[in-house]
N, C-alpha and C positions, 0 to 999 in steps of 0.2 A: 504494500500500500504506500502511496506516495500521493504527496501536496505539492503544490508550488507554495514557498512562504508566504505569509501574510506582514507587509512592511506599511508603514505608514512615512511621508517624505518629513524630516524633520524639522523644512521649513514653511511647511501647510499655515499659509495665510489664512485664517480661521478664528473667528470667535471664539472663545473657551466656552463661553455662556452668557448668555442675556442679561441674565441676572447674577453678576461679576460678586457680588457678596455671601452666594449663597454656598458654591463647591469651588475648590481649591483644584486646578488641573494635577494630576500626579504622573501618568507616561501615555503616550500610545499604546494602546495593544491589538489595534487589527484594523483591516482595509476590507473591502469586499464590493460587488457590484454594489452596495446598497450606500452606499458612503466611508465613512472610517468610524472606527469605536476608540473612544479614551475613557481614561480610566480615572475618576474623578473624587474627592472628597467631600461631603456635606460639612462647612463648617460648624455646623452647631450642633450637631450628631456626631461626626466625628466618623460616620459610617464611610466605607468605601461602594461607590456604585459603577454599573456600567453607563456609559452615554452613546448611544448609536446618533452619528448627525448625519444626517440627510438633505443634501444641497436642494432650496427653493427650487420650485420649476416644475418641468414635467416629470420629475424624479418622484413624486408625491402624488403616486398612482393610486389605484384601485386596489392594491394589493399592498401599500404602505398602509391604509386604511383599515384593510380586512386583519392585516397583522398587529394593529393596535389594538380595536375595537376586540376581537376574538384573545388576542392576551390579557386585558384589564379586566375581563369577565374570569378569567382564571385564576385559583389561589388556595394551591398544593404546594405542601412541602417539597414535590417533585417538579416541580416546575418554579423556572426565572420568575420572580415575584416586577411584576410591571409597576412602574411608583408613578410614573407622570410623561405629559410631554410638554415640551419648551419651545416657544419660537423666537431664534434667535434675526438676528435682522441679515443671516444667509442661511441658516439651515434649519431644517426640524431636526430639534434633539429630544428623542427616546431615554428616559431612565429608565434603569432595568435594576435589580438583584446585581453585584458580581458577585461570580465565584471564581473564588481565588485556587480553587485544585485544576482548574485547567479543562482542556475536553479531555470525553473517554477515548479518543483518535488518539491522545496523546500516547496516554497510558498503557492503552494495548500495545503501540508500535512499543513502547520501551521494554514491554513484557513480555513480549511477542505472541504472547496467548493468555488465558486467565485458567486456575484450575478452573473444575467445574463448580465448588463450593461458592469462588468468587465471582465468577459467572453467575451464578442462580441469584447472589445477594443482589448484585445491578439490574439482572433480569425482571427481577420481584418487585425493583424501586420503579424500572421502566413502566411494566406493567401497572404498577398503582396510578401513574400519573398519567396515563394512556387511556383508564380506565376511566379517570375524574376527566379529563376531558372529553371523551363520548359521551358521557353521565351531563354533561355541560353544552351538548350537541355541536362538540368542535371537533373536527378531525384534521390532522395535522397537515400528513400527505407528505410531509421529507424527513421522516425521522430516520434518522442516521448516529453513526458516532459522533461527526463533526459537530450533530446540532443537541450531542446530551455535554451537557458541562458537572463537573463535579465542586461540591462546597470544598475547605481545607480542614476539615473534621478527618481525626486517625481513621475512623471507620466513614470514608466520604461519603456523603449524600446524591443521589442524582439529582439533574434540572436538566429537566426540557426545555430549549429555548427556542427562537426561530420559529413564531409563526406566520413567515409571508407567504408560504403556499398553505395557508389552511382554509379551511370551509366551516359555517357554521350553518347547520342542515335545518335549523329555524331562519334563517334570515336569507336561504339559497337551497337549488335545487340540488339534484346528486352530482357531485364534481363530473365533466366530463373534459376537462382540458387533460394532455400530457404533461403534468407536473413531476418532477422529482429528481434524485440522482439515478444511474443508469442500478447501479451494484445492487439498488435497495429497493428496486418498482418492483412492485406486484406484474404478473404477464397481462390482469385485465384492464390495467394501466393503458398499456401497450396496443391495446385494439381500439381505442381512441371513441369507444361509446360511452354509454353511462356508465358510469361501477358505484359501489360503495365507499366511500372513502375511509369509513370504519374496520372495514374486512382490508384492506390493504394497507391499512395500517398495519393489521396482524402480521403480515408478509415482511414487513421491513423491522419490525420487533422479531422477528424469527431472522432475520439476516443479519443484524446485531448480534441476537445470541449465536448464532455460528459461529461470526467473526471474532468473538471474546474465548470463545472454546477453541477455535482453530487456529487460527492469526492469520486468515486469509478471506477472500469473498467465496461463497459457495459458488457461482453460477459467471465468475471470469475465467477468460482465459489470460492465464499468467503470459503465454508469448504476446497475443495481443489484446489488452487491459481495453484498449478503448474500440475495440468490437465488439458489434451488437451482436452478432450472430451468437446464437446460443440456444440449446436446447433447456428444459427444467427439469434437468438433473443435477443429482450432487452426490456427494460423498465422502465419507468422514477419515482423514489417512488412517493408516495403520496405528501410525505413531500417538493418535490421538485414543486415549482413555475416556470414555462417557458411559455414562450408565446406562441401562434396559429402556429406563423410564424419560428419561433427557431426548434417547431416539424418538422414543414414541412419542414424542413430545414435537419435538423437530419435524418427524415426517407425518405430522397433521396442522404443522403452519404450513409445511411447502407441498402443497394442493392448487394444483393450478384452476382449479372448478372453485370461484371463490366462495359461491352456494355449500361447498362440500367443506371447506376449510374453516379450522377449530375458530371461536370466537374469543375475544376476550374475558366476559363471565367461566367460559369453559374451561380457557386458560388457568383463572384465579383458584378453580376449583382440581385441577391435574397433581398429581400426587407429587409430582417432580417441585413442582412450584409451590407447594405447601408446607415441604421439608424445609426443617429451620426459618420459615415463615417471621420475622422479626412482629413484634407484638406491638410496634408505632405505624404499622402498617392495616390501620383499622378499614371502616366504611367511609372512602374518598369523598363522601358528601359530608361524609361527619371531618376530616381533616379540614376541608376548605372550610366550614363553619367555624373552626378553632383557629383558623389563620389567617384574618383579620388583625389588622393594626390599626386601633379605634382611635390613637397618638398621629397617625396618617391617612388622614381621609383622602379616599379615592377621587380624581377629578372625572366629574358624570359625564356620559358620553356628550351630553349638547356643549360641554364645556369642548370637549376632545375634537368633535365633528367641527366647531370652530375655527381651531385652533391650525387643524389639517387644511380647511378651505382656505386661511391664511396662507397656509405655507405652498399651497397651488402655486401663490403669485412670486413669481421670478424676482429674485433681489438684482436691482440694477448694479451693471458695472461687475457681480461678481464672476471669480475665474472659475472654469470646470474643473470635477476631480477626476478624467478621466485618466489621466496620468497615474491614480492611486488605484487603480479598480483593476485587482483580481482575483481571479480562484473562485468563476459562481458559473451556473448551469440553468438556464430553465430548456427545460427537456419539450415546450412548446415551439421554441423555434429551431431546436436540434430535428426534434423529430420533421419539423416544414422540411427541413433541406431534406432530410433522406427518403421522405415519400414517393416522392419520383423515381429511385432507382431501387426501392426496395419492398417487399411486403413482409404479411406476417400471417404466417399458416398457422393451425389450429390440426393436427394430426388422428388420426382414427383412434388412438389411445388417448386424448385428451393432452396432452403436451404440447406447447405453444413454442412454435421455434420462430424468431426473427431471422432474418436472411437477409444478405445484402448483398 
């Protein structure tokens, strides 16, 4: 597995923040198509947060939108705690949670695999917060390593972050765009009709837990990573030890019939995932009921929805950050380009092969 770094240029002509009194800048720590993140202090807290800022303009989509509104509705322990957003006089700036352990991208490469005990602990954290947000009618659609981050607690916590490609099935119909990364899509992703966006979620929480077990993607090819071609097979090396119930486990998320494929309730109930079960891991309705901070009140969506139509309008005179922007995917206009020279069959056993 491999990244291009995430750098931010050190001398980013940029506001720290609007409100110059309120957080202390502390470093950069990441770029991406969506702006740069820095890493900020609240002076009167003393707290450390993240700031995602997002340059004025047309950068302040529909799916900047959908990923505020659908995170500030959220609030698990397993998931980046959303605090606010800021309009600075060039960007919308995102406060978010930081967590200071890093992504689990990170941790696996330095590990190169997790046993399976420590696997199942992450799995179980993933699972709870995957769970509170279907319970919450959000479905994420790119849950990956890159996008679970961990707290700095000896025994780390997970956080789901990153909801710009999610859907909330109250306020939209069943996702039918090609969103995601290629390693972690479900195949009915891939046939570009309606799907669930819940049940494919399933599929990308089963290609995480591989990934943490094996130290590699189930469904690439190592010569060539960035080929779609692929059939939905996998298999577990030799080298690799798992248990009876782990397989069973595994070969009932990777079902390509997504009607047939295990669900999340199902999941929470599998004897694999019950084992050593951590006892803070109760009813995700009842955690988000306890995870409120009545010390910081939430700004209401008509504050929010404001706030975004502001940040539509382009700050005069300012410079572009295309020069910062990279390491990001949408699998919407990946897939435009490859429709013309490629399809995607559906097999008499039910296995969905892409072909290019």
């Amino acid at each position: 597995m491999d990244r291009a770094a995430m750098t931010v240029g050190p001398a980013m002509d940029m506001p720290i923040m609007h409100d110059s009194d309120r957080y202390d800048f502390v470093r950069d720590i990441g770029s991406g198509n969506f702006g740069v993140a820095r890493l900020m202090r609240d002076r009167q807290t003393r707290e450390l947060v993240a700031v995602k800022y997002i340059e004025r303009g047309n950068k302040i989509d529909e799916n900047v939108q959908r990923e505020i509104i659908n995170h500030r509705s959220l609030r698990h322990p397993n998931i980046i705690r959303f605090k606010e957003v800021i309009l600075t006089p060039t960007h919308l700036a995102i406060v978010m949670e930081y967590a200071s352990g890093g992504e689990m991208f990170e941790r696996i490469c330095n590990a190169g695999r997790f046993s399976e005990d420590e696997a199942r602990f992450f799995f179980q954290q993933l699972i709870s917060g995957v769970s509170y947000c279907h319970a919450m009618q959000v479905c994420h659609r790119d849950l990956k390593l890159e996008n679970t981050l961990l707290d700095g607690s000896p025994a780390p916590r997970l956080k789901i972050c990153d909801f710009g490609y999610s859907k909330s099935s109250v306020l939209h119909s069943q996702p039918k765009s090609t969103v995601g990364t290629p390693a972690y899509i479900a195949p009915e992703v891939l046939l570009r009709q309606e799907y669930d966006g819940k049940i494919a979620d399933v599929w990308s929480c089963g290609v995480t837990l591989y990934v943490m077990l094996v130290g590699s993607y189930p469904f690439e090819d190592p010569d060539e990573p960035k080929d779609f071609r692929k059939t939905i097979q996998y298999s577990i090396p030799d080298s690799v030890q798992i248990s009876r119930e782990c397989l069973e486990l595994i070969s009932r998320i990777f079902v390509p019939d997504p009607a047939a494929r295990i669900t999340i309730p199902e999941i929470k109930n599998h004897p694999w995932f019950l084992k050593n079960l951590p006892a803070d891991l109760m009813d995700e309705m009842t955690i988000g009921s306890h995870f409120e901070e009545p010390d910081q009140p939430m700004q209401s969506p008509d504050a929010i929805m404001q706030i975004i139509a502001e940040a539509t309008i382009p700050a005069a005179g300012t410079l572009g950050l295309s020069s910062y922007m990279t390491d990001s995917l949408d699998m919407d206009d990946d897939m435009d380009d490859l429709d013309s020279e490629s399809e995607l069959d559906v097999d008499s056993s039910g296995e969905i092969v892409y072909a290019i």
